[in-house]
C-alpha positions in Angstrom: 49.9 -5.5 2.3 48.5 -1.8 2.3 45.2 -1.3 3.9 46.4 -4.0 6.7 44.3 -3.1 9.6 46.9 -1.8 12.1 48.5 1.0 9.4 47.9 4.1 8.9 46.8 5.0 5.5 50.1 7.2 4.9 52.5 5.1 7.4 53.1 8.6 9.0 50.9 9.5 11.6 49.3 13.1 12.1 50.1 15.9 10.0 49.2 19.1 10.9 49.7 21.0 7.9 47.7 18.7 5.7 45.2 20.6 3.1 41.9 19.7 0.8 43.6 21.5 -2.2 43.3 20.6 -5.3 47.1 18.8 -5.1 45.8 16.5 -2.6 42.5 16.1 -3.8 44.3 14.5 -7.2 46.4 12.2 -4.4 43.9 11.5 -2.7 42.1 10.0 -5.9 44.8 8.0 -6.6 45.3 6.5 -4.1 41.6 5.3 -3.6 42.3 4.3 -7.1 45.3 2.0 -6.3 44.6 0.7 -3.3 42.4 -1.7 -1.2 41.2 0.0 1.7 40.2 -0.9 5.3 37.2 1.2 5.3 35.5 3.6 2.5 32.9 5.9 4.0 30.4 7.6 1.1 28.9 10.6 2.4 30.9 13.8 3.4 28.5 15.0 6.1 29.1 15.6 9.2 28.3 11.5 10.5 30.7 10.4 7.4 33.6 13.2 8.7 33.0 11.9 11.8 33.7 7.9 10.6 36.3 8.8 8.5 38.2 10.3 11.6 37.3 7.9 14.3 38.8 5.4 11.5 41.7 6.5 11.0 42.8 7.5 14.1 42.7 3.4 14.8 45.4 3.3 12.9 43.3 1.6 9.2 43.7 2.5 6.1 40.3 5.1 5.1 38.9 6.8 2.5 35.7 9.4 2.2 34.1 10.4 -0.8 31.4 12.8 -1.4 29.2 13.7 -4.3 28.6 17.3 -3.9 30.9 19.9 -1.7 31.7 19.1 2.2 28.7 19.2 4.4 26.6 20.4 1.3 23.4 18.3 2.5 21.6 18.7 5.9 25.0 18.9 7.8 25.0 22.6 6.6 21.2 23.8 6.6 21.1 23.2 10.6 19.7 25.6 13.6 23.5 25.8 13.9 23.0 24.3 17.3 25.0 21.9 19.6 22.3 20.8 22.1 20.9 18.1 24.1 17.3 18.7 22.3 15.6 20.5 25.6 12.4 19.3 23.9 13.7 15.7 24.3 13.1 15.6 28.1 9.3 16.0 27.5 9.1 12.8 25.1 10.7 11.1 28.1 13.9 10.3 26.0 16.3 11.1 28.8 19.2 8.9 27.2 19.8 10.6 24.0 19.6 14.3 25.8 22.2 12.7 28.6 24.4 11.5 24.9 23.4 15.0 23.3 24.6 17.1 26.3 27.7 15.0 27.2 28.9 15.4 23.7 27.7 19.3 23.7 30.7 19.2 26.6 33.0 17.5 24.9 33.1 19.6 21.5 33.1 22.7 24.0 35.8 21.9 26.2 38.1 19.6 23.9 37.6 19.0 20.4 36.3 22.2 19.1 36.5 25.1 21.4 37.6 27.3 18.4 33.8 26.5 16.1 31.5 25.4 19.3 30.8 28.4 21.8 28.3 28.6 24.5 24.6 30.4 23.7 22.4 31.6 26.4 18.5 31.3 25.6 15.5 32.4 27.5 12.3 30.5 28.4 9.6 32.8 28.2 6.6 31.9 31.0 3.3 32.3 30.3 1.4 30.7 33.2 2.0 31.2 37.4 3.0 28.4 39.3 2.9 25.5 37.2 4.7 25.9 34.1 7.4 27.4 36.3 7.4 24.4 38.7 7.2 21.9 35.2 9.7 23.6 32.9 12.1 24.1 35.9 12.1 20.5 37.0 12.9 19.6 33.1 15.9 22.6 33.1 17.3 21.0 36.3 17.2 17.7 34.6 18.5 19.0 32.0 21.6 20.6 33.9 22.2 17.0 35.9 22.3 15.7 32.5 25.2 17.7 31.6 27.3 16.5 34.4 26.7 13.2 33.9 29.7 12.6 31.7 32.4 13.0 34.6 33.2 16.8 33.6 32.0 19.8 33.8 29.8 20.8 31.3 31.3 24.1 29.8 28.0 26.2 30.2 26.7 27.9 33.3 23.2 26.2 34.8 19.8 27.6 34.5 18.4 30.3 36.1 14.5 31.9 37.4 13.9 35.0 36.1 11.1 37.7 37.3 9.0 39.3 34.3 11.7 42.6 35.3 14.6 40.6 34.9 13.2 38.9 31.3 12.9 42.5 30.2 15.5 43.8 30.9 17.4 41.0 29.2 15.4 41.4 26.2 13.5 44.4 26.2 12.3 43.8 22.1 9.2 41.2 23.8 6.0 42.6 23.8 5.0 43.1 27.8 1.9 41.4 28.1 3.7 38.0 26.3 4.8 36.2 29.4 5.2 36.8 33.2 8.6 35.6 33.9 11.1 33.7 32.3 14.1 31.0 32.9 17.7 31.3 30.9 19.3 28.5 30.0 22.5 27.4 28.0 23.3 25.0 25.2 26.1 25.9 22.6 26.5 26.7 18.7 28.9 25.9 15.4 29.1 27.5 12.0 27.6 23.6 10.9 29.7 24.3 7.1 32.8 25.0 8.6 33.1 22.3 11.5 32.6 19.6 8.1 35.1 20.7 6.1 37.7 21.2 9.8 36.7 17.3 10.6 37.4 16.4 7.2 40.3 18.0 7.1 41.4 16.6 10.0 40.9 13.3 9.4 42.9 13.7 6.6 45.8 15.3 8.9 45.6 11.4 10.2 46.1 9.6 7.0 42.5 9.5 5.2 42.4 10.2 1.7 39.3 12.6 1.1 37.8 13.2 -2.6 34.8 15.5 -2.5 32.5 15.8 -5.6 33.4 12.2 -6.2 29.8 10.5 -6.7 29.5 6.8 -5.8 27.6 5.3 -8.9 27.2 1.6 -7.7 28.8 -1.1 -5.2 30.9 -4.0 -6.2 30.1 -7.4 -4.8 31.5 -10.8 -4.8 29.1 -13.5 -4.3 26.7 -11.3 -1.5 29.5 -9.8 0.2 30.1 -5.9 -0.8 33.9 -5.3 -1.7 34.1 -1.7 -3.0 32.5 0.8 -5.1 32.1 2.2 -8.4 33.5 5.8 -8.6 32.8 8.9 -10.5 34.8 11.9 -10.3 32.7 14.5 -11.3 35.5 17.2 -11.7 37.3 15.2 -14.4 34.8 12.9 -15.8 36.9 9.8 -14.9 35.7 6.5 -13.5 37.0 4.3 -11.4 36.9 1.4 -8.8 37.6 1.7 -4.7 38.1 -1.8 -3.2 37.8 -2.1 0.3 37.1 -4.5 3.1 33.9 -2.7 4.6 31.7 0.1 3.1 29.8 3.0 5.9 27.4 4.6 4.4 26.7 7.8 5.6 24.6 9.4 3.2 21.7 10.8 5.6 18.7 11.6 3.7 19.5 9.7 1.0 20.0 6.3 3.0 17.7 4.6 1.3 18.3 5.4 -2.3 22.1 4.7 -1.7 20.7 1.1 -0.1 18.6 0.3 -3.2 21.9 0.2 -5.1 23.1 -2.5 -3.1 20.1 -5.0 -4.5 19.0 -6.0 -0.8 16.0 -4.9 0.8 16.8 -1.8 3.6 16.3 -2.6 7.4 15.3 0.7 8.5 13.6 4.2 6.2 14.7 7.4 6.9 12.4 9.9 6.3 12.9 13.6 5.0 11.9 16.8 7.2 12.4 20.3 5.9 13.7 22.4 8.1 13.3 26.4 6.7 15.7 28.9 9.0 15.1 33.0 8.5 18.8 35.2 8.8 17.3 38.5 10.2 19.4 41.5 11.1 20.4 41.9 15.0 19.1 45.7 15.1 15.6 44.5 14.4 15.0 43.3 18.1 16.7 44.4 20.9 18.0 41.6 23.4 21.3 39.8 24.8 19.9 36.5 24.6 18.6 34.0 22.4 14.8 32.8 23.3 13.3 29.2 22.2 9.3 29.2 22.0 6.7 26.8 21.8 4.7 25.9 18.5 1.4 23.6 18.5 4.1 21.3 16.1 7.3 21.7 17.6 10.1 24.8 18.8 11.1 27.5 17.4 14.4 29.2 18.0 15.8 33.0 18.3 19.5 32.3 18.1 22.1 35.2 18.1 24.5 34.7 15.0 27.0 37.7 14.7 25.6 40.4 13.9 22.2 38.6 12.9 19.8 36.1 14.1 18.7 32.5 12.9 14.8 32.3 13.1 13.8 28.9 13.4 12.5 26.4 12.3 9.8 24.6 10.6 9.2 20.7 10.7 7.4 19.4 7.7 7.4 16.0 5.6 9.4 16.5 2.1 9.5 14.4 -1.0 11.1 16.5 -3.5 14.6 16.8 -4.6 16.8 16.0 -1.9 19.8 18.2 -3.2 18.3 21.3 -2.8 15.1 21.7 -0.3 13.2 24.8 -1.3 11.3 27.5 1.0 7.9 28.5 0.4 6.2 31.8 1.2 4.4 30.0 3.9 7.0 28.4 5.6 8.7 32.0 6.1 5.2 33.3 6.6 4.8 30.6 9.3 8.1 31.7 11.2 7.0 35.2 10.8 3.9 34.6 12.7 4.9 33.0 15.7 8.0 35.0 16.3 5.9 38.3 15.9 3.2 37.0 19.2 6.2 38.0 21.0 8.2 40.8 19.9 7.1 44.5 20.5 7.5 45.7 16.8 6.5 43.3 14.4 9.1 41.7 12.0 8.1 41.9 8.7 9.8 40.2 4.9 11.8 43.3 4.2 13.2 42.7 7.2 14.8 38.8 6.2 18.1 38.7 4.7 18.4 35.3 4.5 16.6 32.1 4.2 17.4 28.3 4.0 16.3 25.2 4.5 17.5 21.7 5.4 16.4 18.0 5.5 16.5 16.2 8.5 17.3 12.7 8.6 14.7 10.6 10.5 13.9 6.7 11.2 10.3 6.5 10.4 8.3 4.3 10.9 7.0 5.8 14.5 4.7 8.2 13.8 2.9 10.3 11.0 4.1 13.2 12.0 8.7 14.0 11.2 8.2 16.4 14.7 7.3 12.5 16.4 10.1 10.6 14.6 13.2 9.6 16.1 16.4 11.4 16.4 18.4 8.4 17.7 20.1 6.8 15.6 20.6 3.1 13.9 23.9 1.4 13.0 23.7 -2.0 11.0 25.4 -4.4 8.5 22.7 -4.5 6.1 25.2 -6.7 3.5 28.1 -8.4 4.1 30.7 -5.2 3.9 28.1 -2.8 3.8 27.6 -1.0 7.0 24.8 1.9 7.4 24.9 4.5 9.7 21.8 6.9 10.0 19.1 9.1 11.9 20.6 10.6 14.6 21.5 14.6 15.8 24.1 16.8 14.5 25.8 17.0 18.1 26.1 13.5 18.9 27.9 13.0 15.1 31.2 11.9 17.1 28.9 9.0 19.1 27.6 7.8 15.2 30.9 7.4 13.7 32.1 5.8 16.4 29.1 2.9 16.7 29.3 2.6 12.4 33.3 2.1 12.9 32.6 -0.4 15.5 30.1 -2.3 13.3 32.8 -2.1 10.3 35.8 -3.8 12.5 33.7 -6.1 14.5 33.7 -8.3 10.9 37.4 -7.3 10.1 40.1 -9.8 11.2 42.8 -8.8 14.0 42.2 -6.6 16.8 41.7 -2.8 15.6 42.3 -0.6 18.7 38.9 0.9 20.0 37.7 4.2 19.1 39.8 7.7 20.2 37.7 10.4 19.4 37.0 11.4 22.3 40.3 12.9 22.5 41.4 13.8 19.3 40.7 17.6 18.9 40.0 19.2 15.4 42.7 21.3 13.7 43.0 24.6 14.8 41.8 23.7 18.4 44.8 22.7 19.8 46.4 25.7 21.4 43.1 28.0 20.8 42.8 29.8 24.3 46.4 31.5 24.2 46.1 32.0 20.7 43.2 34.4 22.2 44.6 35.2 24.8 47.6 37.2 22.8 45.1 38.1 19.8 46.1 42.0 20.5 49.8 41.0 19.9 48.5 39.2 17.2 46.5 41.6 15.3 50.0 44.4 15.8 52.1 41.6 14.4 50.5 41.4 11.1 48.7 45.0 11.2 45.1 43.4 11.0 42.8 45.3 13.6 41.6 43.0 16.7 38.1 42.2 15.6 39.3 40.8 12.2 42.0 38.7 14.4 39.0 37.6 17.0 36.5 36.8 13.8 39.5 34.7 12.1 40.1 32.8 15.5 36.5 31.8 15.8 36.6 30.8 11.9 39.9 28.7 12.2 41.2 28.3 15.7 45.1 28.4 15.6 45.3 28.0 11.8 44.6 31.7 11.3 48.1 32.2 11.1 47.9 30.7 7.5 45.0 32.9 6.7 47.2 35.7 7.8 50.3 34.7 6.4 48.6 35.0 2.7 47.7 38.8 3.8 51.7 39.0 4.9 52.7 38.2 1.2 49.6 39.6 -0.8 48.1 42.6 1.5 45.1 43.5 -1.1 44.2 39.9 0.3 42.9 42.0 4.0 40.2 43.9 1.8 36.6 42.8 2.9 34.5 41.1 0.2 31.7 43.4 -1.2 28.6 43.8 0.7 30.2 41.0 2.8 32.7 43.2 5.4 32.6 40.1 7.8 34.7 38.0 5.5 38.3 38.9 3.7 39.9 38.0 0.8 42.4 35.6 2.2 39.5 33.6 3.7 38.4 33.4 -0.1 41.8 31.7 -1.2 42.3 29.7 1.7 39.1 28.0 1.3 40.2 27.2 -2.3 43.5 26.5 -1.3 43.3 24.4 1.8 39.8 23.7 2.5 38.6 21.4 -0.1 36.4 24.3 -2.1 36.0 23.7 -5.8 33.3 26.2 -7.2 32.2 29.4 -6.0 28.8 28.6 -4.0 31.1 26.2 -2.2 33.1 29.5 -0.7 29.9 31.8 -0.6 27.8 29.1 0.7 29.8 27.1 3.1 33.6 28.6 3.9 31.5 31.7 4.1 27.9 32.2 5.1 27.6 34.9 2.3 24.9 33.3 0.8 22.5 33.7 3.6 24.0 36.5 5.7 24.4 39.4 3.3 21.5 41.2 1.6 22.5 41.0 -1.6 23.4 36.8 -0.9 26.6 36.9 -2.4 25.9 38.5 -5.7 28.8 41.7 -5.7 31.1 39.2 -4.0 30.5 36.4 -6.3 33.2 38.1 -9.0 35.3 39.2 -6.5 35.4 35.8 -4.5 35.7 34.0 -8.1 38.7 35.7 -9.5 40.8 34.9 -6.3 39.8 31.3 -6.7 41.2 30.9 -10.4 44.1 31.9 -9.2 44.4 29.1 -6.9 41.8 26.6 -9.1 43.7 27.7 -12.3 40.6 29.0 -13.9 40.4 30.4 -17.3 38.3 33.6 -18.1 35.6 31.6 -19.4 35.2 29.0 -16.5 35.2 32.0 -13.7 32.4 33.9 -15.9 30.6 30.5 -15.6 30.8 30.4 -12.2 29.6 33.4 -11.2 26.5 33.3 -13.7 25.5 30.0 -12.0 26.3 31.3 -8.6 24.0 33.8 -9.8 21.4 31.8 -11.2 21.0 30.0 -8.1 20.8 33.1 -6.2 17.6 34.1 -8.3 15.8 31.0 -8.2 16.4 30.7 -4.6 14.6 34.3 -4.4 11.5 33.4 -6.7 11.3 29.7 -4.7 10.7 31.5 -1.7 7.6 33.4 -3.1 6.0 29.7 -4.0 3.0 29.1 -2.5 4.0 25.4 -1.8 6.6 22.7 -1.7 5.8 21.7 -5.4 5.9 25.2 -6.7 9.2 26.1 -5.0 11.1 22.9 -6.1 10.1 23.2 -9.4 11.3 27.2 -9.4 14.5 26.2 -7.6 15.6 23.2 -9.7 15.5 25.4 -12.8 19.2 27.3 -11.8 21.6 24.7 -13.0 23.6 22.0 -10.8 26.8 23.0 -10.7 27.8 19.8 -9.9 26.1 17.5 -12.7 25.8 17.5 -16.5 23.7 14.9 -17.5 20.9 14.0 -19.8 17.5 12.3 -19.4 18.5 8.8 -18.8 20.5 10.3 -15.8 18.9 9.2 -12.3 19.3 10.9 -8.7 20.9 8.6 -6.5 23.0 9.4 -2.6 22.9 13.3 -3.3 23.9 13.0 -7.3 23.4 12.5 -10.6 23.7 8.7 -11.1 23.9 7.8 -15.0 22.8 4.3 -16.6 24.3 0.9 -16.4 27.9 0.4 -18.5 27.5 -3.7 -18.3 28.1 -6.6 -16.7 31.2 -7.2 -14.7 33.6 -10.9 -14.8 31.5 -13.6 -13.9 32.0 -13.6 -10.1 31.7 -10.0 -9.4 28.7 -8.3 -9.7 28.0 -4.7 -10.5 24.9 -3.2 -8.6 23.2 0.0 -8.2 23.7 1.4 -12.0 20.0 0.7 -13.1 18.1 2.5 -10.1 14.8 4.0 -10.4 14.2 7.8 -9.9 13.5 8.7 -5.8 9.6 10.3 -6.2 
């Protein structure tokens, strides 16, 4: 029978030409349509990615939905960080920085060397003796730590700086703001792009992936959950997934996908914004990133291209969940403490970008989210229902894994234990002499060596496809408007083989346009749009459409961000329209979507659940 643990979901093993288009995306549907699977995980974040692929690749039959676009939710609104959480060490939480830092190596080394690069940050000192003596003892730790997992750890170890040294290395700090410094490394990842490249690749393996497919209930015979009730938002269609156990993987919105299931939740998970400023690299001069000490948590300088990422903030949110709004104070916050230490002030004409993000966390702990847990919690809170939350970006791989282990620990035969560990994400395999020849490269297709090194970073040894459209379409090498980083070809190829199906998902995600060009996308958005019908089959009318919501969310974005408070700018950012959902008033939020009311009962021994769920406050 399909969906036998043991086989593959396509019966063919790895394939690495496999794409999100909108051809597979219709396969993909179908087939969660027809067929009883081994495992469904809901939620395409980077913890549901990461199940789908450690599921797979034991050989079961898998499927991932997702109600918005790839890593739209906090998996794309991160400090863009791979780290062991330095912080960590001073909570005396020494395990999950060894896990943190262990994986940090891993994605380096193996599995992503293409999206996950080394970053060097300094300490800056502000008192003799002592703080050097503590903060060294917790960077030494740290560095053991890293070695811990049997390989070498990919980044050099710390180092003491004099106050000469710290200047010199960043001569934009103010002189009198510290008297000597320590450097240190942890890595970074474009956040977006890693999603969509692990859900990508775990279709490569077999998994049949549907994005913008919104989960509107589970199915249950007697207690035991069985499946799902599906809604492609897309087409409008609705259907049912059966399958022998459910992850979900839904993050922040844990609970509200548990209250569809009828049972009372285990565990809360508890919202944190996160608010990051994108502030031009000219506007301080230095060759490393710095990480500073709040009175409520860290804040980081992080190089990022040709800008900075200024973060972040750490405050309770109980708003909408979809789209987390910054206030004037929140930016006003960052503003503050970065400016105690750089020579010339930084000032708002001088952000480009702005976003925020919601941390998952277990509560339950503490009052305050900077106190909550980042470890995370795996359990089967039904029979067939396993949840999978809290937890850290970087140890995503470690979270799939333990929810996978949960789902086939109830699942009959032996199902091979998990390979992750060695299973590198496409584009990776190959990546150092694909950079080592990127001069031959860029003379082979006429591209000049920077586009070839940014394309390498972007998509490993799969820019050869991105390159291959500019071989047969050569207006497809032109730089998007007031966007030079990014192409055209980028653009389709997103479209095309990367799962995007509306225009913030390219501007947004594929690319950072939305928060790394001035103008946030708004002279690319046309541009960008018209080389998606052509792959999306857009008419005139539905690419206008896009663009003016694109636009609209651009605006309200803008005017959220001059809200006094988190009330203010949710209300101003929830009036651009959701892309995503149409729906009326009897329409409820529920796992990242619009939810809409109950259709009836079900035969007699299968129940229908989750359709009459209250709105989140």
């Amino acid at each position: 029978m399909d969906g036998a643990p043991g086989a593959t979901s396509t019966g063919v093993g790895f394939d690495p030409s496999a794409k999100l288009g909108p051809d597979e995306r219709a396969a993909a549907i179908e087939a969660l349509k027809t067929k009883e699977l081994d495992v469904l995980v809901v939620g395409g974040g980077i913890v549901g990615g990461g199940s789908a692929l450690d599921a797979v690749t034991r050989g079961l039959s898998v499927g991932i939905v997702e109600a918005r676009d790839w890593g739209s939710g906090t998996s794309s609104r991160s400090s863009k960080l791979v780290h062991g959480g330095i912080r960590y060490l001073e909570q005396l939480n020494f395990a999950l920085v060894r896990e943190a830092l262990i994986e940090r190596g891993l994605l380096l080394q193996r599995i992503a060397p293409h999206l996950v690069k080394p970053v060097r940050f300094l300490y800056p000192l502000n008192h003799r003796v002592w703080e050097r003596f503590y903060i060294g003892i917790g960077m030494a730790m740290y560095d053991v730590f890293s070695w811990s997992g049997g390989r070498p750890p990919g980044v050099p170890h710390h180092r003491h700086l004099s106050r000469k040294q710290v200047l010199k290395n960043m001569p934009g700090l103010k002189k009198d703001a510290f008297i000597g410094g320590m450097t240190y490394y942890d890595a970074q990842v474009d956040d977006a792009r890693y999603v969509a490249s692990l859900v990508r690749t775990a279709a490569s393996y077999g998994a049949h992936a549907a994005s913008r497919v919104r989960i509107e209930g589970f199915i249950k015979v007697g207690e035991r959950v069985v499946g799902a009730h599906a809604h492609d938002i897309q087409t409008g269609e609705k259907f049912d997934i059966r399958a022998k156990q459910v992850v979900n993987a839904t993050g922040v919105w844990t609970d509200d996908t548990q209250a569809m299931v009828g049972t009372r939740g285990q565990f809360k998970v508890r919202a944190s914004k996160g608010v990051h400023l994108v502030i031009p690299r000219d506007r301080f001069q230095s060759n490393t990133g710095m990480i500073l000490r709040t009175e409520k948590s860290v804040l980081f300088v992080i190089p990022w291209g040709r800008h900075w990422l200024v973060g972040t903030t750490d405050t309770d949110w109980n708003l909408d969940k979809a789209h987390p709004a910054a206030t004037a104070a929140d930016i006003d916050y960052i503003l503050e403490h970065v400016n105690k230490v750089l020579a010339v002030p930084l000032t708002r004409e001088d952000v480009e970008g702005v976003y925020a993000g919601l941390r998952p966390l277990l509560a339950g702990e503490s009052d305050q989210t900077s106190q909550l847990s980042r470890e995370h919690v795996v359990a089967h809170t039904a029979p067939g229902l396993v949840v999978v939350a809290g937890g850290k970006w970087t140890t995503y791989r470690v979270m799939g894994k333990d929810a996978i282990d949960e789902a086939v620990a109830a699942m009959d035969g032996k199902i091979p234990a998990s390979t992750t560990e060695d299973i590198p994400l496409l584009g990776a395999e190959g990546y150092p002499a694909a950079w080592n020849r990127r001069g031959r490269t860029a003379r082979q297709f006429g591209v000049h060596k920077v586009r070839i090194e940014h394309l390498l970073n972007r998509y490993g040894t799969q820019a050869t496809e991105v390159l291959q459209l500019v071989q047969q379409d050569p207006s497809l090498a032109e730089p998007l408007p007031q966007a030079d980083d990014y192409i055209g070809a980028e653009v389709v190829y997103a479209a095309s083989h990367e799962g995007a199906l509306h225009l913030e998902d390219v501007l947004a995600r594929r690319t950072r346009i939305s928060i790394e060009a001035w103008d946030r996308g708004e002279e690319a958005a046309p541009v960008a749009a018209k080389l998606m019908a052509g792959v999306l089959g857009w008419d005139q009318e539905t690419t206008e459409h896009e663009v003016s919501n694109y636009l609209k969310r651009v605006a309200a974005e803008r005017e959220s961000q001059l809200q006094p408070d988190d009330e203010s700018a949710d209300r101003v950012r929830l009036e651009a329209p959701d892309i995503a959902f149409g729906f009326d008033e009897d329409d409820v939020v529920v796992g990242g979507g619009r939810s809409s009311g109950a259709e009836g009962a079900k035969a007699s021994d299968e129940q229908v659940v989750g359709e009459k769920t209250s709105e989140p406050k």
